[in-house]
C-alpha positions as CSV (number, residue, x, y, z in Angstrom):
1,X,37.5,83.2,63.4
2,X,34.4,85.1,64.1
3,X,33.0,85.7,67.8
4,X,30.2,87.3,69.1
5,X,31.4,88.3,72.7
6,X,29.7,89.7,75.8
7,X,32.2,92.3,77.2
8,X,29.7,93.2,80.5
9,X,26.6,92.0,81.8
10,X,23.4,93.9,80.4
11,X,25.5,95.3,77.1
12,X,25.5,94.0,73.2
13,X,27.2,91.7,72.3
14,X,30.1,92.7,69.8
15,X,31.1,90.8,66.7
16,X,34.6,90.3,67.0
17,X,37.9,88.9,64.9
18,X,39.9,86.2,66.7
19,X,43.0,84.2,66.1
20,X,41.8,80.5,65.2
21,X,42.4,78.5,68.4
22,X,44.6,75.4,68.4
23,X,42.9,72.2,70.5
24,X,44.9,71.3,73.8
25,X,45.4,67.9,75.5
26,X,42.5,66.3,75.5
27,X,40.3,68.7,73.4
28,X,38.8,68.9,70.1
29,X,38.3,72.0,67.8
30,X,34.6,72.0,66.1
31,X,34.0,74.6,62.9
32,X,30.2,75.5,64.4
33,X,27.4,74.7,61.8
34,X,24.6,75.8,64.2
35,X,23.8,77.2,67.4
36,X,20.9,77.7,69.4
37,X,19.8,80.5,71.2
38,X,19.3,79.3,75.1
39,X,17.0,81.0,78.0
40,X,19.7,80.6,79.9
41,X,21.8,82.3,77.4
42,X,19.5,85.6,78.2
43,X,20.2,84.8,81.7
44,X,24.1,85.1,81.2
45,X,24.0,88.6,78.7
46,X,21.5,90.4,81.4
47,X,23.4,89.8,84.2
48,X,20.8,87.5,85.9
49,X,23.4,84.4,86.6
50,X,27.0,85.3,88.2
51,X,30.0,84.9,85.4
52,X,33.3,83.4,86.5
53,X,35.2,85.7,83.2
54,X,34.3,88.0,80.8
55,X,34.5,88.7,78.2
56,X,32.6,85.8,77.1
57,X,31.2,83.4,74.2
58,X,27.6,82.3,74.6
59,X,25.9,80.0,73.3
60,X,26.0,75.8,74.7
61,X,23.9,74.4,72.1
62,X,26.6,73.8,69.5
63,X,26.7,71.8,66.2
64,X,29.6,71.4,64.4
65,X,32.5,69.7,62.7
66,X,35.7,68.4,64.3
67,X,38.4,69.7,62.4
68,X,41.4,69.6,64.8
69,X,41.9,67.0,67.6
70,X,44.2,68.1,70.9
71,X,46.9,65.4,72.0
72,X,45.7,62.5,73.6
73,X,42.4,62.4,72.0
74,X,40.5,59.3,71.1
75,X,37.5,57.7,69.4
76,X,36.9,61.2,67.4
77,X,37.8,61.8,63.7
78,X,38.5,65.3,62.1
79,X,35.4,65.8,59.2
80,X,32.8,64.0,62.1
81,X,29.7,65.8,63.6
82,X,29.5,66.4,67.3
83,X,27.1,68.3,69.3
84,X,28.4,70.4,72.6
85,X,26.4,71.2,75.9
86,X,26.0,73.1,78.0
87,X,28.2,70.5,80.6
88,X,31.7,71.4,79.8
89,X,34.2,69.8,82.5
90,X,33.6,68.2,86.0
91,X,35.9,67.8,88.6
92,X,35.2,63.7,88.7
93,X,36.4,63.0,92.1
94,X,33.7,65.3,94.1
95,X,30.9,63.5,96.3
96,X,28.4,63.9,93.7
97,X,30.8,63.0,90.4
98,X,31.9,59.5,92.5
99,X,28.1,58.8,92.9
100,X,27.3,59.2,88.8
101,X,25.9,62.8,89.7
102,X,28.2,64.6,87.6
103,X,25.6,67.2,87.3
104,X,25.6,68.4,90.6
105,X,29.8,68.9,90.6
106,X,31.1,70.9,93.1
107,X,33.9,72.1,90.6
108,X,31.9,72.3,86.8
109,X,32.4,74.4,83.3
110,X,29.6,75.0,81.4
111,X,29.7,76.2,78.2
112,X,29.0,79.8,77.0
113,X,29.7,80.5,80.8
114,X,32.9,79.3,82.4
115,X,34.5,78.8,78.9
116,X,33.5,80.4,75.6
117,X,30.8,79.0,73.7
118,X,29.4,78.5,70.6
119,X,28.1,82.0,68.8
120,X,31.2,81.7,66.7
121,X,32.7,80.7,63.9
122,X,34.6,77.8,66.2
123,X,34.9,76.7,69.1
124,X,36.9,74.1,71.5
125,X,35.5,71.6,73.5
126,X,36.6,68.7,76.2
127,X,36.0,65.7,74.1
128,X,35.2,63.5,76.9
129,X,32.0,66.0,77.0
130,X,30.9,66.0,73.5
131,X,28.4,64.4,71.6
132,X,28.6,62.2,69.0
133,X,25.9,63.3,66.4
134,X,26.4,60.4,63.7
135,X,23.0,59.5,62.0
136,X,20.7,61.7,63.4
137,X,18.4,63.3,60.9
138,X,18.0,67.0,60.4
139,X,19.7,69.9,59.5
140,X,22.9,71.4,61.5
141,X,20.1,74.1,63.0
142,X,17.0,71.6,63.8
143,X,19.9,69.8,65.5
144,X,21.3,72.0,67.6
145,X,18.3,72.8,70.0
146,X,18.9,69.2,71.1
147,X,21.9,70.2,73.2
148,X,19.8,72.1,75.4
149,X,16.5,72.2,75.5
150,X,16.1,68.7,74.5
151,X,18.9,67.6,77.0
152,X,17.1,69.5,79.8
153,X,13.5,68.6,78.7
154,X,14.7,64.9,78.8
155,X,16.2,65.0,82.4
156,X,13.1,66.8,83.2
157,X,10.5,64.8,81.9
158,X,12.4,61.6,83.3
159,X,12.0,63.2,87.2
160,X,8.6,64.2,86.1
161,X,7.9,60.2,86.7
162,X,7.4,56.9,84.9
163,X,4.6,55.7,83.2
164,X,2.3,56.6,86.0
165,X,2.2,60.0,84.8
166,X,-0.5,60.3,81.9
167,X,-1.1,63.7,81.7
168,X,1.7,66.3,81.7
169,X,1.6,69.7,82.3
170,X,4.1,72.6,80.6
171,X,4.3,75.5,81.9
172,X,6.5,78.0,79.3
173,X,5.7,76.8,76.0
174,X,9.6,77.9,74.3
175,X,12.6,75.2,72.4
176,X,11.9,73.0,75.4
177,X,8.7,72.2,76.2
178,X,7.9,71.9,72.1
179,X,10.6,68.8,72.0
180,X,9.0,67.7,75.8
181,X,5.5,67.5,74.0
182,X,7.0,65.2,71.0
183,X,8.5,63.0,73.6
184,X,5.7,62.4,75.7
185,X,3.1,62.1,73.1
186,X,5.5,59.1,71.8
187,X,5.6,57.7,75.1
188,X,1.5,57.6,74.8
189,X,0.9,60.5,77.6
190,X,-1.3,63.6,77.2
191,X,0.1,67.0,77.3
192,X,-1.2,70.3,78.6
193,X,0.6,73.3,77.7
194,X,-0.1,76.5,79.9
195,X,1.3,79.9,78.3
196,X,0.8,83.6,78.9
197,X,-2.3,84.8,79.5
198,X,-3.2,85.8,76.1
199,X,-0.1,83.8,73.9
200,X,-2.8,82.3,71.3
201,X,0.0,81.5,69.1
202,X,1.8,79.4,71.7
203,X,-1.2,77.8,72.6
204,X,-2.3,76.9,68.7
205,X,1.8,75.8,67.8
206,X,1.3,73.5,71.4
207,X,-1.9,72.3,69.5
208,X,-0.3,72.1,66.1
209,X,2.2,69.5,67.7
210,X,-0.7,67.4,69.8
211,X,-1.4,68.9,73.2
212,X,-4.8,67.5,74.3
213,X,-5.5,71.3,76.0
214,X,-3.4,74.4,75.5
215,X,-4.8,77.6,77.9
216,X,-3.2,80.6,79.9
217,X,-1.5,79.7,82.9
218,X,-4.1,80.7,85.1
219,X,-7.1,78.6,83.9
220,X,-7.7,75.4,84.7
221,X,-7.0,72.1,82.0
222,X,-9.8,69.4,81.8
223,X,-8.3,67.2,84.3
224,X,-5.3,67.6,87.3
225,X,-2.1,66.4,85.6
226,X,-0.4,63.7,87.4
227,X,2.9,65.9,87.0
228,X,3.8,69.3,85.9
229,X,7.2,70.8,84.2
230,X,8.1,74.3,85.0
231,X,9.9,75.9,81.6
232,X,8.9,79.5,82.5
233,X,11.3,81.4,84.8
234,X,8.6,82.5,86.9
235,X,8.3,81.6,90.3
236,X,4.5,82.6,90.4
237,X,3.9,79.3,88.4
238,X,5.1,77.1,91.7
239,X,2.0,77.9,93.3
240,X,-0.3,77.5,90.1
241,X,1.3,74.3,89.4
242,X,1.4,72.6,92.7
243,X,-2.8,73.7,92.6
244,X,-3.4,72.1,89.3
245,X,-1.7,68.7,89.7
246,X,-3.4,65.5,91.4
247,X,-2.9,64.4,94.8
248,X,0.4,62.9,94.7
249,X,1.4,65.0,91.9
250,X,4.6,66.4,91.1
251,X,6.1,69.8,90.0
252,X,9.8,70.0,88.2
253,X,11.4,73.4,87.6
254,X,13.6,73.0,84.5
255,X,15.8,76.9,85.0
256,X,18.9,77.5,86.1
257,X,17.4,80.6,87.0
258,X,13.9,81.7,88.0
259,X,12.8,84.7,90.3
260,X,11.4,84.1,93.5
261,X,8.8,82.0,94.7
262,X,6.2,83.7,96.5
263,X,4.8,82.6,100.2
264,X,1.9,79.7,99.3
265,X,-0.6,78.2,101.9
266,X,0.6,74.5,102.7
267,X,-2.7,72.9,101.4
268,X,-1.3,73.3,97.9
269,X,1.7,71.0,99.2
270,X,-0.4,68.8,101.1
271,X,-1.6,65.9,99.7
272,X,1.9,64.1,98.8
273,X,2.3,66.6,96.5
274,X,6.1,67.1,95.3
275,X,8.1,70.2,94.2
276,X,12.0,69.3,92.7
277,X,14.3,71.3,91.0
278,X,17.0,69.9,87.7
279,X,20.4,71.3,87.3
280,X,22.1,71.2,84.3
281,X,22.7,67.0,83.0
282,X,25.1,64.4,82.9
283,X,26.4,62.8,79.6
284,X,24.5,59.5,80.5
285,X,21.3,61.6,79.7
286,X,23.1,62.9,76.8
287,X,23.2,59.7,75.3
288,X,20.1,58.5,76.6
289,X,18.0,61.1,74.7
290,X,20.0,61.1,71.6
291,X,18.5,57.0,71.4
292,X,15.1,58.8,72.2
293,X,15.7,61.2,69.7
294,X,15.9,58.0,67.0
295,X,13.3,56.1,67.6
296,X,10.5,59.4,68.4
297,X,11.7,61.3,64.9
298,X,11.6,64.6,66.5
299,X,10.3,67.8,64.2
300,X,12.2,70.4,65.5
301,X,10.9,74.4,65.0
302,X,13.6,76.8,64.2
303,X,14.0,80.3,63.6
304,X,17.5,81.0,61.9
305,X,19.4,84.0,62.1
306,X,22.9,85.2,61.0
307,X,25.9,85.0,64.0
308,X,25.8,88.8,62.8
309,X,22.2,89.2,64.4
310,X,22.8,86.9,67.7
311,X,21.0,90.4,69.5
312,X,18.3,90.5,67.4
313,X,18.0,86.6,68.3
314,X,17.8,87.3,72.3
315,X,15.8,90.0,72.1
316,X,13.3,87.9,69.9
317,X,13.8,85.4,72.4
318,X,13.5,87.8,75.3
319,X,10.0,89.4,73.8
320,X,8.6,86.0,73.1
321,X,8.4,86.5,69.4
322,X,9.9,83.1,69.0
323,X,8.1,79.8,68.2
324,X,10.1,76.6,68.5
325,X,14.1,77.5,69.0
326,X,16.1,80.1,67.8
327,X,19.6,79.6,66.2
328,X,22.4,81.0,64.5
329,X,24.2,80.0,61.5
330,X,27.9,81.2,60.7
């Protein structure tokens, strides 16, 4: 098998030659058809999130076919598709996993972090933690930004609120908030989308797909959102988006990673305003959005690229010359 594998934070990634894996209790063993290219995939190859081993596979949005099953492995069949996430493992007898919070384990793997991921040629995978991708439309690329960005713009815009919210605000307008938009314009809510100062593409591709208003991140939309969704990894947009939304509004910050939030006056809190953080999912909203997924008939917006040319891929990703997802394809 082929791997492309981060030997220190900050350096290259190296295309490598590997002995094909063999499946253990409990696991299966997917030949990768697609994978996307993840913010939080920059965050691991700069250095920007701490790594329990190197060196390391990225990559957690993973599409691919089983072709090996580990002992002990049930209700999957070699030749069937299955999407991995980023949630590799939990611990499942933690305060949080008892309480159906699997997401905030005290123990967790993630994938492309705590075991190798998915820029590769294969890959192995829990099988309780898998995905089965039977009868969803698209290609093995348009499908594979769902393991992410769709998985973590779901769980987002479900703590965003209910149907009280009619206008939602974006702030990062990347694989996430693209799919976000989709949903929410099928669930009959407006959308906003705030970019760079300057980003006209981003703002005409939010348009392209329905946003009501697209502007920099600094102007002001026709109306206060009821809620706002924080993509970006920038903690200066706490502040802007806790001033743009409603009294009573709320602000989510989607990252595993963002750099600080600077000192803000309270009035911006005030008001019943809320500001909540998501980490990582559970496989409830896995299969949750999946059902989403069929009845909204997503369009997903990929870029592809080689597994050869995973760096060009980040650094596309990193410059923001990327509209939609990026992904590779062995």
């Amino acid at each position: 098998m082929q791997a492309m594998v981060l030997e220190a934070p900050g350096s290259p990634l190296r295309l490598v030659e590997r002995a094909l894996p063999l499946p253990s209790a409990g696991e299966l063993r997917l030949r990768i058809e697609a994978c996307a290219v993840c913010r939080t995939d920059l965050h691991v190859v700069d250095g920007e999130l701490a790594l329990p081993r190197l060196p390391l596979v990225p990559g957690h949005e993973i599409v691919g076919i089983v072709d090996a099953l580990g002992p002990g492995v049930s209700g999957w069949r070699p030749g069937q598709r299955a999407g991995v996430p980023w949630l590799a493992h939990t611990c499942g007898h933690c305060t949080d996993c008892l309480r159906g919070r699997e997401n905030l384990c005290d123990a967790p793997l993630f994938t492309g972090h705590g075991r190798d991921g998915g820029f590769a040629t294969h890959v192995i995978a829990e099988a309780a933690y898998c995905l089965p991708l039977d009868g969803l439309a698209g290609s093995p690329a348009e499908l594979a930004p769902l393991l992410c960005a769709g998985l973590i713009g779901w769980r987002c815009l479900r703590r965003a609120g209910g149907a009280e919210v009619r206008r939602l605000g974006l702030y990062g307008f990347g694989a996430a908030a693209h799919l976000v938009t989709q949903l929410a314009l099928h669930e009959g809510r407006q959308v906003y989308a705030f970019t760079r100062p300057g980003d006209t593409a981003s703002q005409d591709f939010a348009r392209s797909l329905g946003a009501a208003w697209a502007g920099a991140a600094d102007e002001q939309p026709p109306a206060p959102p009821d809620a706002a969704i924080i993509f970006a990894p920038d903690g200066a947009l706490v502040p802007r988006a806790l001033a743009a939304v409603r009294k009573g509004g709320r602000v989510v910050c989607g990252g595993i990673h963002m750099s600080d939030i600077p000192a803000f006056a309270y009035r911006l809190l005030w008001q019943e305003r809320e500001l909540r953080s998501v980490a990582n999912l559970t496989r409830d909203d896995g299969r949750q959005f999946l059902e989403a997924v069929r009845r909204a008939s997503l369009h997903v917006h990929v870029t592809t690229y080689p597994l050869a040319r995973a760096n060009e891929a980040l650094d596309d990703l990193r410059l923001g010359r990327v509209q939609g997802a990026a992904v590779l394809v062995p």
